[in-house]
C-alpha positions in Angstrom: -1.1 31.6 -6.5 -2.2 30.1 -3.3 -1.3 26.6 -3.7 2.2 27.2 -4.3 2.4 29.7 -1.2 1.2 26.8 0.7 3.6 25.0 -1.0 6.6 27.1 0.1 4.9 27.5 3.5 4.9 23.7 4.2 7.6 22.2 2.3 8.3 18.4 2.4 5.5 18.3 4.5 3.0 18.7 1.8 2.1 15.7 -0.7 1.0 17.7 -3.5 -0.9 20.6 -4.9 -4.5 21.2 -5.8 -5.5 17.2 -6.2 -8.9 15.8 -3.8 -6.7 13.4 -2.5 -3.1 11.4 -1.7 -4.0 8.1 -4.3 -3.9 11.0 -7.2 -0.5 11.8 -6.5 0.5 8.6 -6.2 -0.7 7.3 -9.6 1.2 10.1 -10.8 4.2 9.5 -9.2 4.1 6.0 -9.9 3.1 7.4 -13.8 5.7 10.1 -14.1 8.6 7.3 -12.8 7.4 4.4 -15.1 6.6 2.1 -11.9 3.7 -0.1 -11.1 2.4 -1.1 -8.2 0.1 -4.0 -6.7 -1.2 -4.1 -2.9 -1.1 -6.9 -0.3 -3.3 -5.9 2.1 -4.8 -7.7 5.2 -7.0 -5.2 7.8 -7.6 -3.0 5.0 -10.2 -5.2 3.2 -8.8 -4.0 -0.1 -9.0 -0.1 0.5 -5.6 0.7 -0.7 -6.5 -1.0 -3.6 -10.4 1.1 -4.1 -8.6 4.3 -3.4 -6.0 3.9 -6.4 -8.7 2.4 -9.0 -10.6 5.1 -8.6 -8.4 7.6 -9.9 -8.9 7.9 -13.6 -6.0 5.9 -15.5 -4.8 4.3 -12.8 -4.8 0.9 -14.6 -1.7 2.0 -16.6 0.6 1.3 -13.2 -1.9 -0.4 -10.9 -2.1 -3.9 -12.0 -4.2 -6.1 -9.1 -4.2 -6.7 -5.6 -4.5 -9.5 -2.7 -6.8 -9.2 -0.2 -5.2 -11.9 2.3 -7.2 -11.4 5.8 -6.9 -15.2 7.1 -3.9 -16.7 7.9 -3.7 -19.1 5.7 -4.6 -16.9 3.1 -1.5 -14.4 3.5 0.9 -18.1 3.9 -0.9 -19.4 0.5 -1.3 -16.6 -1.5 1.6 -14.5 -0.5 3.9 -17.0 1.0 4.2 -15.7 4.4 6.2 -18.2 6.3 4.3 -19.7 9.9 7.4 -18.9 11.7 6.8 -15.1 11.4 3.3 -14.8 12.0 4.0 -17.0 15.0 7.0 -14.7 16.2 5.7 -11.5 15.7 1.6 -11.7 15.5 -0.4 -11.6 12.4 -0.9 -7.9 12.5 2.9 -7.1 13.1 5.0 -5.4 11.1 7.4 -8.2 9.9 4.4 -9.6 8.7 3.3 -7.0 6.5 7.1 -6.8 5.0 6.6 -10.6 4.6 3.2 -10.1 2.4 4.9 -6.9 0.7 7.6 -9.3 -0.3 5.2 -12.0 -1.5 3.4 -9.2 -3.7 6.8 -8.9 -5.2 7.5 -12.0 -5.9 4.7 -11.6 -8.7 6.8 -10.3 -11.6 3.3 -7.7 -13.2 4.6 -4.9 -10.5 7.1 -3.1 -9.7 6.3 -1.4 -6.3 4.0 -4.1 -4.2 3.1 -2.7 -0.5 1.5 -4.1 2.2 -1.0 -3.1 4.6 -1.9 -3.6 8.3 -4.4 -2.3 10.4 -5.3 -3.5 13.9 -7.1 -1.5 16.9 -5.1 1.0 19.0 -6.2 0.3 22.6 -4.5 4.1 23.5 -6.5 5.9 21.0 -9.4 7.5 22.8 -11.3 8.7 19.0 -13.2 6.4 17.2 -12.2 7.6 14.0 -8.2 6.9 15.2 -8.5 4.2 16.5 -6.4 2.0 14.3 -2.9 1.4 13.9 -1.6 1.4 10.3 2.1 -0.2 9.5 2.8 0.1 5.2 5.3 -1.3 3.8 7.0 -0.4 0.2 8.8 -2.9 -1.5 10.6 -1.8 -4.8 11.4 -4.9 -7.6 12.2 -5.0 -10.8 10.3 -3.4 -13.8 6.7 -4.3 -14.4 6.6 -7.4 -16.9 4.3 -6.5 -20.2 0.9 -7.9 -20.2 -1.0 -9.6 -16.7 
């Protein structure tokens, strides 16, 4: 079997076996551990959030997610306190923690994440040219019924 040579060959470093992509094991990790999740993303424009939907049954532990680019968005929605984004920067990592953590204050999920995006001025590729900070927030159970 090649897969699981490739397995053995690259240990923790590999994600999973024979699946097109990561979002597929991570609807079944979230499945096989009874967790749910919701995103809180900024940068992204909601791509976390396409990515998981798209794998088939993913609506058994992906329950919704914000898409919170402005501001005033991530303190409304999310309640992202003005202090933070004015210490750190809106595309800091403390603020991504603070949306994760306003994801989870949402009681339908039970692993919220946040993510941010913003340009790497070192990168000399287009296609890596962005800085990505994710954050994983686990809560409680998920709550029956949205």
């Amino acid at each position: 079997m090649p897969a699981l040579r490739s397995l053995k060959i690259l240990g923790a470093a590999a994600y999973d076996v024979d699946v097109p992509a990561l979002e597929y094991t991570v609807v079944r990790a979230l499945r096989e551990h009874g967790l749910h999740a919701a995103a809180a993303e900024s940068c992204t424009g909601g791509m976390i959030a396409e990515r998981l939907t798209n794998v088939p049954g993913s609506s058994e532990v992906f329950g919704f997610g914000f898409v919170t680019y402005a501001e005033a968005a991530k303190q409304k929605l999310l309640g992202v306190d003005t202090a933070v984004i004015e210490k750190y920067n809106v595309v800091s990592g403390p603020v991504a923690a603070a949306m994760a953590f306003g994801a989870a204050g949402n009681p339908v999920q039970s692993w919220p994440w946040a993510s941010r995006d913003w340009p790497d001025p070192a990168a000399h590729c287009p296609a890596s040219r962005w800085a990505r900070s994710t954050w994983l927030v686990p809560t409680p159970a998920r709550t029956p019924g949205i």
